[in-house]
C-alpha positions as CSV (number, residue, x, y, z in Angstrom):
1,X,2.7,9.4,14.8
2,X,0.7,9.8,12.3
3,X,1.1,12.0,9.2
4,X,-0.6,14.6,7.4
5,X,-0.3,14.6,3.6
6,X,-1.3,17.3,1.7
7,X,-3.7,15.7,-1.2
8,X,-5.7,18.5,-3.1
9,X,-8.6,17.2,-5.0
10,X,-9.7,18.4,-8.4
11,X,-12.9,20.1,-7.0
12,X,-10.9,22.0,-4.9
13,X,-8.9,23.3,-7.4
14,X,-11.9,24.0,-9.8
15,X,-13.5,26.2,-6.8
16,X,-10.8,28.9,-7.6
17,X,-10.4,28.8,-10.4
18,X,-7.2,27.2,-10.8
19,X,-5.6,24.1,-13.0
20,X,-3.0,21.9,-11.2
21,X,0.0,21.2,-13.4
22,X,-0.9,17.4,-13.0
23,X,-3.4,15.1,-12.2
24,X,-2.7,11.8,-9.9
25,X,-4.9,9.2,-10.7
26,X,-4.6,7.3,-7.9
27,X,-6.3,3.7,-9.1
28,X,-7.9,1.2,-7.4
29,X,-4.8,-0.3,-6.1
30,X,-3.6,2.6,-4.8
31,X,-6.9,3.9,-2.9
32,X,-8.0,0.6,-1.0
33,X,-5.2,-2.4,-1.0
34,X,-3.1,-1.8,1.9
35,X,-0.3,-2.3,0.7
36,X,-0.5,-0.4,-2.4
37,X,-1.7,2.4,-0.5
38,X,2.0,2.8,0.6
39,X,3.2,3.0,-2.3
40,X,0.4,5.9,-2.9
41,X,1.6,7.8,0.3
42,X,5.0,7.4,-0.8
43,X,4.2,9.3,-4.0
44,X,2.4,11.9,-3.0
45,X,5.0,13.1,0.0
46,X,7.5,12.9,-3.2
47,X,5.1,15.1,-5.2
48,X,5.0,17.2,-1.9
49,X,8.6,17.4,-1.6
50,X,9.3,19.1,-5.3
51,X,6.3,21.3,-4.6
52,X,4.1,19.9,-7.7
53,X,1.0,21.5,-7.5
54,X,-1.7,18.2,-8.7
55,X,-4.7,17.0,-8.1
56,X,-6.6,13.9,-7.3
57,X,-10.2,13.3,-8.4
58,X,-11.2,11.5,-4.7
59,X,-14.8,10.1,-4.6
60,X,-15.1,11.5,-8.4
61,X,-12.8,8.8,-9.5
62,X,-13.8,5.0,-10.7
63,X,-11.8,2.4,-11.9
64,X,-10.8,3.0,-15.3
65,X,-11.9,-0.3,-16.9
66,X,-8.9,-2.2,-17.9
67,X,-9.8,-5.6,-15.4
68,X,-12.9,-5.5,-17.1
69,X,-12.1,-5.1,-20.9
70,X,-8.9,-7.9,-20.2
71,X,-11.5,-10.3,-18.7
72,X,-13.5,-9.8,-22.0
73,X,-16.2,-7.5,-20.6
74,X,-16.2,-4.7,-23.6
75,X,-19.5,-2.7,-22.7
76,X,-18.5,-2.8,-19.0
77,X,-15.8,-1.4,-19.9
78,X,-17.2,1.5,-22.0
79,X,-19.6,2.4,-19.7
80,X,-16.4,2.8,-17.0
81,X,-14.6,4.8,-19.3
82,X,-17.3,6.8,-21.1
83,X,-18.0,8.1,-17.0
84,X,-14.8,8.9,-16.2
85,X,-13.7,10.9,-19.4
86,X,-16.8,12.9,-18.9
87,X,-15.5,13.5,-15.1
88,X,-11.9,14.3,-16.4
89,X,-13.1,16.9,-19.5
90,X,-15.4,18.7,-16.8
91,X,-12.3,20.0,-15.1
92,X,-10.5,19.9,-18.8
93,X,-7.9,17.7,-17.4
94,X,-4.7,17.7,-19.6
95,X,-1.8,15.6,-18.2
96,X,-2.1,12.5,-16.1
97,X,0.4,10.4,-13.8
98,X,-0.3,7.1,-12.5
99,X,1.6,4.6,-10.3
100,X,-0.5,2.2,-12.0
101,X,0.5,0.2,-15.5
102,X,-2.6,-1.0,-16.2
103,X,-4.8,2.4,-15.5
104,X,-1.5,4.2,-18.0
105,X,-1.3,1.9,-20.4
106,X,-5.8,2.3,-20.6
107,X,-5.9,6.3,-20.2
108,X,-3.1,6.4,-22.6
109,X,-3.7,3.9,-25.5
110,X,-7.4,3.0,-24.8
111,X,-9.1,6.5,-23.9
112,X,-9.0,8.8,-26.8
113,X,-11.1,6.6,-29.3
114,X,-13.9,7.7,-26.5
115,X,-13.2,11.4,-26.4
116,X,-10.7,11.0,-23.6
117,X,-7.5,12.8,-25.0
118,X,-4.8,13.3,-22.2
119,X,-1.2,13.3,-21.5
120,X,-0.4,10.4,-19.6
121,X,2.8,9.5,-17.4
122,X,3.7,6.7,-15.5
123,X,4.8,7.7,-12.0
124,X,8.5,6.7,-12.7
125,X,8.7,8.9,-16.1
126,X,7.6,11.9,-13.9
127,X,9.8,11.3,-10.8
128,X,12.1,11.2,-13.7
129,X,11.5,14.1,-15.2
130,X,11.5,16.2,-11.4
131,X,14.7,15.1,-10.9
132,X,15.9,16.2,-14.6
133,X,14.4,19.5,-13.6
134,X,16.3,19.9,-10.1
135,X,12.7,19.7,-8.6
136,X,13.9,16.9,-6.6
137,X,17.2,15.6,-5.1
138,X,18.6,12.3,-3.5
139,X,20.1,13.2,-0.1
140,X,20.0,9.9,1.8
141,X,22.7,7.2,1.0
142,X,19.4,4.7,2.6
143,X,20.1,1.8,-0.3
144,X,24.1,2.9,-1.5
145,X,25.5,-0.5,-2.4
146,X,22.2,-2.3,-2.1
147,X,21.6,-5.2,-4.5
148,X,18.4,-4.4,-6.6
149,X,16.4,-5.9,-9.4
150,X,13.7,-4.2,-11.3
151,X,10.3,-6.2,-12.8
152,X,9.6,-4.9,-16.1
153,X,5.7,-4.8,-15.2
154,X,4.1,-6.0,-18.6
155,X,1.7,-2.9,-19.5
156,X,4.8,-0.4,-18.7
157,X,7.5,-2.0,-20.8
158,X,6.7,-4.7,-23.4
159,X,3.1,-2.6,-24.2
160,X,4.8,1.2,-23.8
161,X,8.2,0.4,-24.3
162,X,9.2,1.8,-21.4
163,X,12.3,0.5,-19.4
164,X,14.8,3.7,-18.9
165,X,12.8,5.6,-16.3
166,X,12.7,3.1,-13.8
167,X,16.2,2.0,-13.9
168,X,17.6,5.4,-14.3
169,X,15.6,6.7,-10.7
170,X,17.2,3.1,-9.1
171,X,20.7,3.9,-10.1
172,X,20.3,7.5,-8.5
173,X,20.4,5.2,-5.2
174,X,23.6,4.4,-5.4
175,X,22.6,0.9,-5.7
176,X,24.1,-2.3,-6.8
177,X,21.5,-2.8,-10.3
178,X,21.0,-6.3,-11.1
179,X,19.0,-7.5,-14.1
180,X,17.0,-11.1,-14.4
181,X,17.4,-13.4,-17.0
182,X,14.2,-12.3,-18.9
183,X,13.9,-8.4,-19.1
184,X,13.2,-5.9,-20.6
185,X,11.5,-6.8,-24.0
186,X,11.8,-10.5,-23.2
187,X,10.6,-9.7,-19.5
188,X,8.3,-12.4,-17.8
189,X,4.7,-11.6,-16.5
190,X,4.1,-11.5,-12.9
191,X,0.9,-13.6,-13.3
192,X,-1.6,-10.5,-12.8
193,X,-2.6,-9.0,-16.0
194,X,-5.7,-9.5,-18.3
195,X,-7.7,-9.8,-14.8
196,X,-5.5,-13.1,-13.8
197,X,-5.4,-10.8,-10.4
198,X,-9.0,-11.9,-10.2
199,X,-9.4,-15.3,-11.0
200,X,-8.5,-18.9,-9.2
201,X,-5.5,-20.1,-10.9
202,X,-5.6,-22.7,-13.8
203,X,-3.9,-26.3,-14.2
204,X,-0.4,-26.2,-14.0
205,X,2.9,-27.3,-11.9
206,X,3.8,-23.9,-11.2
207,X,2.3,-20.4,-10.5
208,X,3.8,-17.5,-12.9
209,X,4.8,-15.3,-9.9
210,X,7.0,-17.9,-8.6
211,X,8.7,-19.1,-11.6
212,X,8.9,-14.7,-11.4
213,X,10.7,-14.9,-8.2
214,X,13.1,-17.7,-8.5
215,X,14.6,-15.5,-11.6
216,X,14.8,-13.2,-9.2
217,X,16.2,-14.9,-6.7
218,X,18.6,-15.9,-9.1
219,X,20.6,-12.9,-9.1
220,X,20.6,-12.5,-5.5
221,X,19.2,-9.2,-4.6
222,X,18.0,-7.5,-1.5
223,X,15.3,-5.9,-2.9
224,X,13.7,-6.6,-5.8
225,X,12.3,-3.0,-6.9
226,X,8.6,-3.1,-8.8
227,X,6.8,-0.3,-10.7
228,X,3.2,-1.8,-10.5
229,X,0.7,-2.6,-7.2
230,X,-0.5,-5.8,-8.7
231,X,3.5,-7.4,-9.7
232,X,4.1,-5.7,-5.9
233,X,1.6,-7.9,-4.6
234,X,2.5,-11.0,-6.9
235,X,6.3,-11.3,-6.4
236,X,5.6,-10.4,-2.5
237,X,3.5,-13.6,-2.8
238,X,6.3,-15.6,-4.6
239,X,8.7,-14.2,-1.9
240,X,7.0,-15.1,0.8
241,X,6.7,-18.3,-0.7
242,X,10.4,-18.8,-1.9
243,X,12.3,-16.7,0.2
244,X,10.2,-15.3,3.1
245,X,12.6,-12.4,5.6
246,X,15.5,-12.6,2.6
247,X,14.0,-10.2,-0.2
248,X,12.0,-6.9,-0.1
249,X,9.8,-5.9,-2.7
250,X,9.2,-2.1,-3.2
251,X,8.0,0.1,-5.5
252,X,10.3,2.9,-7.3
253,X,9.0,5.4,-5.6
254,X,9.0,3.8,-2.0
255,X,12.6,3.7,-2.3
256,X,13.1,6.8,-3.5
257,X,11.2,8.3,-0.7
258,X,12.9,6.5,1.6
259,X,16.1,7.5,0.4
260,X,15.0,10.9,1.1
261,X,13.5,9.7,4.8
262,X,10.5,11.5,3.6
């Protein structure tokens, strides 16, 4: 069966002369890993389901330029940026939501010294903020008593200080909510940032991701829930590694959705 989701794009929107209340920035990630593109789908039949009227750029949007200002590349990075602020004031975009930490935390903190001045949410603070509205529900009891952990991704919490949102949507499940050992401000990278993603790993005795896991592991969770592609990817890796057919690793919004059965 396959499924049709309803994914405006901003073009769309500018050919009548209309303004959707938000944009999705879709990242990367979310537009050609495989996995992450679940996590994308997942969103937008959320975004579906409390009848938010956004927007997606499509073939207009390029990465935003955070692997290549982490790895050092500064004018690469400008020249990303410069093109897509120019794409984004065209339509006069105003508010922004990513699944993404690393495309927030650049639109938010890294875009308005270039002219790029928007309103940026990371998908969790706006699921959060439907649900404070009554725009959407939970009706499923899909994860009620579940075990869950949440990984503070680095460029959502210890960079933007934010850590409510995500929790606040997992305990809506019903869930059993676990924290590791290092969270929150003292949480631990999952080895992707500053273009790590990217790069062969350096001399060590053990890989970030799975010293990531085995704190996870230590509190014994079915799932351990993420808010990021790339920590998705990395403590998938460290589970597979560690704990292969024990743990599941899914985003926020995946198991909101699911909750839902949408």
């Amino acid at each position: 069966m396959s499924e049709v989701l309803k994914v405006p794009t901003m073009a769309e929107f500018s050919a009548t002369d209309k303004q959707p209340e938000v944009l999705f920035w879709v990242g990367c990630a979310g537009s050609f890993d495989d996995r992450a593109r679940k996590i994308t789908k997942a969103f937008v039949r959320l975004l579906n389901k409390a009848e938010v009227d956004f927007a997606v750029l499509g073939t207009e949007e390029s990465c935003t330029g955070d692997p290549a200002k982490r790895a050092g590349n500064e004018f690469l990075f400008q020249m990303q940026a410069v093109t897509n602020i120019e794409v984004l004031n065209s339509y006069d975009v105003k508010k922004i939501v990513t699944a993404c930490p690393h495309c927030f935390n650049t639109l938010k903190n890294e875009y308005p010294t270039l002219g790029g001045d928007y309103e940026v949410m990371h998908h969790t603070q706006f699921l959060k903020s439907l649900f404070d509205e009554g725009r959407l529900t939970i009706e499923g009891g899909k994860f009620k008593g579940k075990r869950i952990t949440f990984h503070d991704p680095c460029y959502l919490g210890r960079a933007n200080d934010v850590y409510e949102a995500p929790r606040d949507l997992i305990k809506k499940l019903d869930a059993e909510f676990v924290e590791m050992k290092n969270c929150r401000k003292k949480g631990l990278c999952c080895g992707a940032g500053g273009a790590q993603m990217f790069k062969d790993a350096e001399k060590g005795d053990k890989e970030i991701n799975i010293e990531r896991t085995e704190q996870a592991m230590a509190v014994k969770p079915e799932i351990i829930a993420a808010g990021c592609p790339f920590c998705n990817t990395m403590m998938t890796d460290g589970v597979k590694n560690k704990a292969e057919g024990q743990i599941e690793v899914m985003d926020v919004a995946e198991l909101i959705a699911n909750a839902n059965d949408l």
